[in-house]
N, C-alpha and C positions, 0 to 999 in steps of 0.2 A: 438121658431122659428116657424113660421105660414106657411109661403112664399114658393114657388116653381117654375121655370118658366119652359112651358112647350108647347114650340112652337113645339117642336118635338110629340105635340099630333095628328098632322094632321097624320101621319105614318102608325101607326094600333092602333087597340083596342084588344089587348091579350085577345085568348081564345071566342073573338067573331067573329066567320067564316062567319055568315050571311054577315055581311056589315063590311066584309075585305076588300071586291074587292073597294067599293066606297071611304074607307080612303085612301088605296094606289094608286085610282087614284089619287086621291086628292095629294097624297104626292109627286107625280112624280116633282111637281114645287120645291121640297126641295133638292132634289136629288145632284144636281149641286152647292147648295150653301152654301160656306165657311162661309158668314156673314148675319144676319139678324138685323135689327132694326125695331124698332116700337114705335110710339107714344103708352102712356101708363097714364091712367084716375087710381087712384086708390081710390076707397070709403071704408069709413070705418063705420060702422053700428052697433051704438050702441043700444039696445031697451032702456037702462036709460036715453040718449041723446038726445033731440027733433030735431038738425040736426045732417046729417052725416056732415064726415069730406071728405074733396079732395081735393088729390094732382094731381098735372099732374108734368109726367116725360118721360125715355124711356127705351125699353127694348133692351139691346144686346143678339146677340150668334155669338158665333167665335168658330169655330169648334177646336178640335174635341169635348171641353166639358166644354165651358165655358159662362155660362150666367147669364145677370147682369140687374138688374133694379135701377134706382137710379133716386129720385127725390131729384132736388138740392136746391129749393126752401125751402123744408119740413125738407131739410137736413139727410135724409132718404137713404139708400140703402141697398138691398136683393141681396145677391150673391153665388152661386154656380158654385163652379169648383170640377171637379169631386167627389169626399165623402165628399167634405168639404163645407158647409154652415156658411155663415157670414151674421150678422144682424145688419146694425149702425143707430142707433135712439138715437135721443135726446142727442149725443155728446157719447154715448156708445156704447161698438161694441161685439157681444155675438158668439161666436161660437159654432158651433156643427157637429158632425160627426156619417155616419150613422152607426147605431146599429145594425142592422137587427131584431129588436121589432116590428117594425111600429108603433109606437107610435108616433112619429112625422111626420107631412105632407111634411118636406122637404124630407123623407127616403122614402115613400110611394110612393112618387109621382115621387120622382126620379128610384124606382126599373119599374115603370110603363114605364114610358121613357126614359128609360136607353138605352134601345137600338134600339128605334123606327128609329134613323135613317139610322139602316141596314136592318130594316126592318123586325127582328130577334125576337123571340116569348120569353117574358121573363118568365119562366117556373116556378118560385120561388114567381110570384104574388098573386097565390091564397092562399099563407100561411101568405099574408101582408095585403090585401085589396079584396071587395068585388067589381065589375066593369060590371056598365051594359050601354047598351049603347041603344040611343031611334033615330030613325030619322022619321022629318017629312015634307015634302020638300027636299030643299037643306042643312036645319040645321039638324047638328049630335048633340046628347049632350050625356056627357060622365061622369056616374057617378060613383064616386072614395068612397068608404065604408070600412074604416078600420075594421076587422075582429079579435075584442077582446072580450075576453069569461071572462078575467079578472075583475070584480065589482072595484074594487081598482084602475086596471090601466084606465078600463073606464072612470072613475070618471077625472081623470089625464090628459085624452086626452086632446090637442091642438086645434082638431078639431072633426067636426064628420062625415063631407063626404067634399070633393071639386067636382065642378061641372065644365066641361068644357065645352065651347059650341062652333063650327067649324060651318063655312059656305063651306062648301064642293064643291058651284060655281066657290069660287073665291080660294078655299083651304087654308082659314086664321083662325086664332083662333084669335075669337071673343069677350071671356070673360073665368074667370076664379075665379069665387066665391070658397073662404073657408067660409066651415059652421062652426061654434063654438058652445060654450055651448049656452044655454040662448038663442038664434036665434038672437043674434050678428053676425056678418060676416064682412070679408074682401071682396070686388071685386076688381079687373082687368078688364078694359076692352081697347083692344086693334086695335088700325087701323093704318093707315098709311106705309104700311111695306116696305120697301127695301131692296132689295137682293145685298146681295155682293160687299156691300161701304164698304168703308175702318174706319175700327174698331181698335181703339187706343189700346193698352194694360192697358191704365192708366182707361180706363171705369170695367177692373176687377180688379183694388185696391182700398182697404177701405179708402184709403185718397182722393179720386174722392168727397166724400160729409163734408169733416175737413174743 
């Protein structure tokens, strides 16, 4: 399981007080809204591959904790509702739930914004993930470092940092690279957004791409 959606990144950056104040202006436009969609580019980056692969699809969230990306063409979709993460590709569907290891990016990256949208400091991060954050202009970018002292589990990881990048003008999340082994990687990148259309329930069930 790779994937994590994490529109709730514009909120805060735990444990970074310097440029608290500039994410949570930024987050004030989330404040109010029950549903989010977004068009959603996904690349996928092999170094064996001479091209990448992409899909286009879109990403939901419908409060309090449910969101969904699915590209229907690729037949493809990434879904998390609260501890529970689902992954269907290529006619199979993989589940996982979080551990509290951090060995997976969907556990990591959900303990990170987990509760960005109360805007509430999540205390338990720095014993999952390392998180620094860089701004210059109006882009933040936000980087996510799992924190394994383990040789074995290292070796095992999924990923080895995701990167999140906010435009803090317009208060959107821009993109959302997982690193891998090998300098493989997945992106996201995301535009188009809409606040508070009306969001099917059938966009967070795994038969949306069957």
């Amino acid at each position: 399981m790779k994937k994590i959606f994490i529109i709730s990144a514009l909120l805060i950056c735990t444990g970074l007080s310097a440029q608290r104040a500039d994410i949570r202006k930024a987050a004030e436009r989330y404040k109010d809204a029950n549903t989010v969609i977004t068009n959603v580019t996904q690349i996928r980056h092999n170094t064996a591959i001479a091209q990448d692969m992409i899909a286009q699809g879109h990403f939901y969230y419908k409060k309090p904790n449910c969101q969904s990306m699915i590209f229907k063409d690729a037949k493809e979709m990434l879904l998390a509702v609260d501890n529970t993460f689902v992954m269907v590709k290529d006619g199979k569907q993989r589940t996982a739930r979080a551990k509290g290891k951090g060995n997976n990016p969907f556990e990591v990256l959900q303990s990170v914004f987990r509760n960005l949208l109360s805007a509430d400091d999540d205390t338990s991060l720095s014993e999952l993930a390392d998180v620094k954050l860089t701004k210059q202009g109006d882009i933040c970018t936000i980087t996510i470092t799992p924190t394994v002292t383990d040789t074995k589990v290292k070796r095992r990881m999924m990923f080895t940092s995701c990167v999140a990048t906010i435009d803090l003008k317009v208060a959107e999340l821009h993109r959302l690279r997982i690193n891998e082994q090998g300098g493989n990687y997945t992106q996201y990148d995301f535009s188009n957004y809409l606040f508070n259309a009306e969001v099917s329930d059938n966009v967070f069930d795994v038969n949306a791409v069957q």
